[in-house]
FILUMNU-759037 format. One record per residue: residue in three letters; x, y, z of N, C-alpha, C, O, CB in turn. Coordinates in nm, 4 decimals, padded with zeros to 6 digits, m for minus. Glycine has a CB too. Example, Ala and Ser with C-alpha at 12.3 -4.5 7.8 and 13.67 -1.06 7.14 Angstrom:
! residues 2
['ALA',[01.3190,m00.5690,00.7800],[01.2300,m00.4500,00.7800],[01.3200,m00.3300,00.7800],[01.4236,m00.3319,00.8465],[01.1308,m00.4473,00.9046]]
['SER',[01.2850,m00.2250,00.7080],[01.3670,m00.1060,00.7140],[01.2900,00.0030,00.7870],[01.3409,00.1138,00.8039],[01.4084,m00.0598,00.5725]]
END
This chain:
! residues 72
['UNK',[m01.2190,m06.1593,00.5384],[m01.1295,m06.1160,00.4324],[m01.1509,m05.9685,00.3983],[m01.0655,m05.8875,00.3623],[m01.1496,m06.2022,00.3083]]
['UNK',[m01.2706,m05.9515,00.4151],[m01.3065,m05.8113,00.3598],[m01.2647,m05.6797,00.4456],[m01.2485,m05.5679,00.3966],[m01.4621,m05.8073,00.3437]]
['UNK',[m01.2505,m05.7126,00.5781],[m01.2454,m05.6767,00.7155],[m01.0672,m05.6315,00.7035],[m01.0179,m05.5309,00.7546],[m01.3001,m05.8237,00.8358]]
['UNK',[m00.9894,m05.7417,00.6179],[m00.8814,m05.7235,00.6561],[m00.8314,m05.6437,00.5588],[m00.7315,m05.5768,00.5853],[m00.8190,m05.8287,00.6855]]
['UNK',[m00.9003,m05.6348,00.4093],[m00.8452,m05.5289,00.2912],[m00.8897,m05.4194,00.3788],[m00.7948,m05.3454,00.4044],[m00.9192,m05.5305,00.1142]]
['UNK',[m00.9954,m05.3838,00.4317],[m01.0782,m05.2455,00.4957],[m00.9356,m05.1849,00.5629],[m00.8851,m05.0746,00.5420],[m01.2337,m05.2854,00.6399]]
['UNK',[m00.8890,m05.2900,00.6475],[m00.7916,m05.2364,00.7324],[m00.6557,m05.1735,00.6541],[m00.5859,m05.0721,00.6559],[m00.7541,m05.3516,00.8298]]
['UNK',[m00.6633,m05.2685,00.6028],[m00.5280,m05.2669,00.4987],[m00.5231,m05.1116,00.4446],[m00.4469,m05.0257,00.4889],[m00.5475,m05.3896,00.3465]]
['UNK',[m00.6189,m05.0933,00.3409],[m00.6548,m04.9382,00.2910],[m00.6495,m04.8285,00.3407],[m00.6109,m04.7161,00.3086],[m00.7549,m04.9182,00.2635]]
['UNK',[m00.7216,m04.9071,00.4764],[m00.7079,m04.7163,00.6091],[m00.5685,m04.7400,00.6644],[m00.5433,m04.6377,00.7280],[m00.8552,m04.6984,00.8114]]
['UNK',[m00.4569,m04.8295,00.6732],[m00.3453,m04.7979,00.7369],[m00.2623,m04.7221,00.6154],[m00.1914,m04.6221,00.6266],[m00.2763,m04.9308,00.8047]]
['UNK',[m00.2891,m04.7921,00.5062],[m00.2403,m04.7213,00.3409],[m00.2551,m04.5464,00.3426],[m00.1728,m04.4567,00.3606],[m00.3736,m04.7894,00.1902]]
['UNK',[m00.3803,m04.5475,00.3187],[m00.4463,m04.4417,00.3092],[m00.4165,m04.3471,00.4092],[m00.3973,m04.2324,00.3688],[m00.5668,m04.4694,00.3046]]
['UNK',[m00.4063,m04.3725,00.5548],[m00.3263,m04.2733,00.6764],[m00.2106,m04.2622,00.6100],[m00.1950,m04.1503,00.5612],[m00.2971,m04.3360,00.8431]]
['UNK',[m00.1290,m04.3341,00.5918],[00.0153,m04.3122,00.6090],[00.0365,m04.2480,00.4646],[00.1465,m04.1937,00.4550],[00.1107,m04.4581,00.6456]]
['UNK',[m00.0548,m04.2400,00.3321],[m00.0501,m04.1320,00.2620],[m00.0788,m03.9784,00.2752],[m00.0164,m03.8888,00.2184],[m00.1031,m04.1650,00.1929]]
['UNK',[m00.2338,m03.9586,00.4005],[m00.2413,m03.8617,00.4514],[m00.1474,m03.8114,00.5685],[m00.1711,m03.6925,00.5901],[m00.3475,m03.8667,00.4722]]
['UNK',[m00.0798,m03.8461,00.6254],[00.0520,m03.8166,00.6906],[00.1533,m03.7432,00.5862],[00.2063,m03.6321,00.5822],[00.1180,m03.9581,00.7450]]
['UNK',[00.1542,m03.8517,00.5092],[00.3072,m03.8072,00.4241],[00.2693,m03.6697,00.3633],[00.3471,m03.5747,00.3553],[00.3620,m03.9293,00.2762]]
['UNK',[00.1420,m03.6705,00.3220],[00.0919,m03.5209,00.2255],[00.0492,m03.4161,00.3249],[00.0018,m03.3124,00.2785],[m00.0592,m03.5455,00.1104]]
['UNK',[00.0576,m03.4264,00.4292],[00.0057,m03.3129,00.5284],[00.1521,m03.2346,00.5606],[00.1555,m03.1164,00.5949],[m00.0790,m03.3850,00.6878]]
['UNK',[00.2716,m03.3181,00.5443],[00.4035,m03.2626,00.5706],[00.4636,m03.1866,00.4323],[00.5220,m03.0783,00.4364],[00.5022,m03.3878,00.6214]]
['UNK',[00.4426,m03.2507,00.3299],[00.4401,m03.2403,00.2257],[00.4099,m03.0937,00.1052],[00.4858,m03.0149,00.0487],[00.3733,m03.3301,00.2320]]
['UNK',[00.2421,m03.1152,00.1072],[00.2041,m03.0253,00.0657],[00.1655,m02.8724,00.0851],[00.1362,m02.7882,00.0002],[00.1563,m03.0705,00.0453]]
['UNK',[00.1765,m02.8608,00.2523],[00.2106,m02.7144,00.2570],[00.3193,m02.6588,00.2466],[00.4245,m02.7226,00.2474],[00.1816,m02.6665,00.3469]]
['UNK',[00.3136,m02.5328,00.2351],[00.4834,m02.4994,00.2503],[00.5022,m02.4480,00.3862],[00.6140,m02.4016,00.4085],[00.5477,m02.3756,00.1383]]
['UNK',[00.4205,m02.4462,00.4780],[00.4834,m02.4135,00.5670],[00.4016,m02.4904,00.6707],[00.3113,m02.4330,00.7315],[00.5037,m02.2729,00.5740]]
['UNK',[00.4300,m02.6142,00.6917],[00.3221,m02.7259,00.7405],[00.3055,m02.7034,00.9184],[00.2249,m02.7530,00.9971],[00.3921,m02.9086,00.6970]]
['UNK',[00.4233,m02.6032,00.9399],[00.4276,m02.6062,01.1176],[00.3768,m02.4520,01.1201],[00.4249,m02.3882,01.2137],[00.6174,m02.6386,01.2141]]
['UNK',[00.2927,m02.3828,01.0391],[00.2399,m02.2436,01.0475],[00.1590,m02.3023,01.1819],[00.1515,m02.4220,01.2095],[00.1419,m02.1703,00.8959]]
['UNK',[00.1004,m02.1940,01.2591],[m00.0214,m02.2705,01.3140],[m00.1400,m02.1698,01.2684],[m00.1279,m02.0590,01.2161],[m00.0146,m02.2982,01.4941]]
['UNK',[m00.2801,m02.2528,01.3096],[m00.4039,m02.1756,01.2721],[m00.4367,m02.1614,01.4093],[m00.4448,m02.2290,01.5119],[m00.5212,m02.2455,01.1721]]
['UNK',[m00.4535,m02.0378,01.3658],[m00.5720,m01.9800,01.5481],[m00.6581,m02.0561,01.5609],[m00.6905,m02.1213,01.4617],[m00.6780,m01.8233,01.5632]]
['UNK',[m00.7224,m02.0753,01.6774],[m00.8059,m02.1087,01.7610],[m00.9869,m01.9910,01.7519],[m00.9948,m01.8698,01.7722],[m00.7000,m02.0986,01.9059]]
['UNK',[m01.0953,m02.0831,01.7174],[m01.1923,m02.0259,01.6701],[m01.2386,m01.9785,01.7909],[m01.2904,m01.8668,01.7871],[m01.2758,m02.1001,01.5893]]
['UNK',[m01.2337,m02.0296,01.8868],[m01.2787,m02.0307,02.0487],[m01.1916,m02.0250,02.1504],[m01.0746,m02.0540,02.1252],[m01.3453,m02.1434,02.0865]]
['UNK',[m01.2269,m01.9886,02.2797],[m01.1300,m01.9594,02.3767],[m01.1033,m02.1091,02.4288],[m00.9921,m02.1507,02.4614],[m01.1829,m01.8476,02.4927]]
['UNK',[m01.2254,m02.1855,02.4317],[m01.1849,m02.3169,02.4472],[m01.1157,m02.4066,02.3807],[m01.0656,m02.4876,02.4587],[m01.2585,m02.3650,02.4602]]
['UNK',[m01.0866,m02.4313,02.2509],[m01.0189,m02.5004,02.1858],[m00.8568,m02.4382,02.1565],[m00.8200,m02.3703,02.2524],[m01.1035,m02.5233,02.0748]]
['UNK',[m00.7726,m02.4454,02.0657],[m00.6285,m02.4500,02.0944],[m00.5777,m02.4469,01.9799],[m00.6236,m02.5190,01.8913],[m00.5766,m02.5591,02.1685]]
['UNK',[m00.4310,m02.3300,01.9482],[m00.4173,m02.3781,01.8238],[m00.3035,m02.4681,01.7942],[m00.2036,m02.5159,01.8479],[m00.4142,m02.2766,01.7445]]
['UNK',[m00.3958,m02.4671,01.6345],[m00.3097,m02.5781,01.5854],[m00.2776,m02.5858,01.4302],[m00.3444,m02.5508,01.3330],[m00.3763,m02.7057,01.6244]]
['UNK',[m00.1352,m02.6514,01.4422],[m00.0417,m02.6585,01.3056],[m00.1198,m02.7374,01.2276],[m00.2027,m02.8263,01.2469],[00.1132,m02.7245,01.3164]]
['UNK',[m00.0688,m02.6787,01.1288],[m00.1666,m02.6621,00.9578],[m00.1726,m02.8553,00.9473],[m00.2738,m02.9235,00.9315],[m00.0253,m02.5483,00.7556]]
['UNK',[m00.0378,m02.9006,00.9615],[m00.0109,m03.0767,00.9090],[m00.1178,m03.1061,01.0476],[m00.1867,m03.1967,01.0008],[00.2133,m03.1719,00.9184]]
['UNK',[m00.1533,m03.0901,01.1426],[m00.2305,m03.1717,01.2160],[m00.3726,m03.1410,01.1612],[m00.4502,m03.2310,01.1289],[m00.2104,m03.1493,01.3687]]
['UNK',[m00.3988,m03.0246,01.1536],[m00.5333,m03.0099,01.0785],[m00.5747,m03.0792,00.9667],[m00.6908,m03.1074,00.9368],[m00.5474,m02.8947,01.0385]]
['UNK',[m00.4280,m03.1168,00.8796],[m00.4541,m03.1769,00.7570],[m00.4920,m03.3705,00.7880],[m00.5691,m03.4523,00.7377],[m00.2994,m03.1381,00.6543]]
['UNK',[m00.4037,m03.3725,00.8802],[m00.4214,m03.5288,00.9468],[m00.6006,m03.5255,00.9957],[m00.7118,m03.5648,00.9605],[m00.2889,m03.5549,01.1218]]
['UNK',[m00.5689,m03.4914,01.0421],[m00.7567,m03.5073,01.1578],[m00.8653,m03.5029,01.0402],[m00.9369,m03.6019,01.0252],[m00.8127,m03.3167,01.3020]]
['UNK',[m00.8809,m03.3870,00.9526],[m00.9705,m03.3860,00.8464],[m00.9489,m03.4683,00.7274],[m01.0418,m03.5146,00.6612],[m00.9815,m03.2655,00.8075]]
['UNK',[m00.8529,m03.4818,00.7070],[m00.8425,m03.5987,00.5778],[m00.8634,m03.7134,00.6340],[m00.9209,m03.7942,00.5611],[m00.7005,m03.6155,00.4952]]
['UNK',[m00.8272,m03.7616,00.7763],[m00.8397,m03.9107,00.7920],[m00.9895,m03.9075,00.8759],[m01.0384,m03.9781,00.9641],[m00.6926,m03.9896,00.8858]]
['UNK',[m01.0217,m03.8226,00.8225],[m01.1690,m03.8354,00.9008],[m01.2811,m03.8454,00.7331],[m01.3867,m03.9086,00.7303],[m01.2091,m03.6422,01.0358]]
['UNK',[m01.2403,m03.7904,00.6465],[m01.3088,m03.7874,00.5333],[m01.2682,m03.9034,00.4342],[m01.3371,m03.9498,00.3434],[m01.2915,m03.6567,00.4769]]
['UNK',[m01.1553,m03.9355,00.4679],[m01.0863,m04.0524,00.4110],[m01.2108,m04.1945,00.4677],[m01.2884,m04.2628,00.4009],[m00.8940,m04.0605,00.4900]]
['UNK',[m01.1779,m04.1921,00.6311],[m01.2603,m04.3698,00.6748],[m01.4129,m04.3308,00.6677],[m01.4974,m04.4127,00.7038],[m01.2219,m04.4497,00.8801]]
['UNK',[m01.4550,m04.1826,00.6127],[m01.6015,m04.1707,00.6005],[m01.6345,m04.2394,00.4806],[m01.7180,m04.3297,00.4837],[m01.6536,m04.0268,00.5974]]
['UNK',[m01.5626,m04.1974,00.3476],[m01.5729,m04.2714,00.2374],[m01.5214,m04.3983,00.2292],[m01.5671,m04.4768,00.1461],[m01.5287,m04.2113,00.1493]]
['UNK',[m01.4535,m04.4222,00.2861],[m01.3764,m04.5688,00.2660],[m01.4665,m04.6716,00.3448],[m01.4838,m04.7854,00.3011],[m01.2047,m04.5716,00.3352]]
['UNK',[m01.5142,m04.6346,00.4436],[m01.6636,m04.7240,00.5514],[m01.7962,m04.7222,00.4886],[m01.8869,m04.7945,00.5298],[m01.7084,m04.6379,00.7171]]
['UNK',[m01.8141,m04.6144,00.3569],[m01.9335,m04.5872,00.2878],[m01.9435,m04.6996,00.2075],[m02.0391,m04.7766,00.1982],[m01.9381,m04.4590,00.2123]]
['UNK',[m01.8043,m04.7036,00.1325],[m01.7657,m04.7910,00.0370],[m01.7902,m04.9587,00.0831],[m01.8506,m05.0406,00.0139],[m01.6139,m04.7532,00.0080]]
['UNK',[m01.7350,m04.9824,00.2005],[m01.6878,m05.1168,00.2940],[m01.8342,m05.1482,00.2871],[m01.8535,m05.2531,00.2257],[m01.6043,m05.0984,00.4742]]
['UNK',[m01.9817,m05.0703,00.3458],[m02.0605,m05.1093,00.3628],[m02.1277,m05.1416,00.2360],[m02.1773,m05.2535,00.2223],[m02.1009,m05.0491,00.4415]]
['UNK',[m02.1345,m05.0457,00.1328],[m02.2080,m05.0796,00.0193],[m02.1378,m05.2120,m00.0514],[m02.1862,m05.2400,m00.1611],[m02.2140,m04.9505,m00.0774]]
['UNK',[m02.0349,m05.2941,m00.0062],[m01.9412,m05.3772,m00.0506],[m02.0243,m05.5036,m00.0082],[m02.1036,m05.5788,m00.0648],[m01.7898,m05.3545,00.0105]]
['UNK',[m01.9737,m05.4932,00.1086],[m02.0625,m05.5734,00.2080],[m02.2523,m05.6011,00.2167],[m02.3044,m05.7015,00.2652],[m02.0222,m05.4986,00.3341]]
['UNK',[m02.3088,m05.5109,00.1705],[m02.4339,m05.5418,00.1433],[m02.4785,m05.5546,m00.0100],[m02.5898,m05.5203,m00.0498],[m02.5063,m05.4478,00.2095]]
['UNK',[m02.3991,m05.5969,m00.0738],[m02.4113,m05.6382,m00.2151],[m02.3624,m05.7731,m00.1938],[m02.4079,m05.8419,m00.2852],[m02.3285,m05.5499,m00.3284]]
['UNK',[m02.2881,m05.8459,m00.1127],[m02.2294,m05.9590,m00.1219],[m02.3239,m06.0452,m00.0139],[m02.3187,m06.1668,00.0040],[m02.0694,m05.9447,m00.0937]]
['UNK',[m02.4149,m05.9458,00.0554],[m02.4766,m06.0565,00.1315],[m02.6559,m06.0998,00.0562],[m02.7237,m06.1897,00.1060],[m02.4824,m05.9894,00.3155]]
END
């Protein structure tokens, strides 16, 4: 059960960080340079996707676990 709210939240929670990455810049298809010759650039809404949904299932799996080891 717990497994399936977890899921539930991070498909929630993406598809809020989607909507606000288009959203809240004003110019969401700017792109950002590239720090390195190896890597590539890239538009502001993908940057906003990758780092929010990466800080998003960090806290939200922090949460899941401290959930989960209180109930066992």
């Amino acid at each position: 059960m717990i497994n399936k709210v977890f899921w539930f939240l991070f498909l929630v929670g993406f598809i809020i960080i989607c909507v606000l990455a288009f959203t809240i810049p004003t110019d969401p298809f700017e792109m950002i340079p590239s720090v390195s010759a190896l890597s590539f650039d890239k538009p502001v809404w993908f940057a906003i996707i990758l780092v929010g949904t990466f800080f998003y299932t960090l806290i939200l799996s922090y949460i899941f676990d401290k959930i989960k080891k209180s109930l066992t």
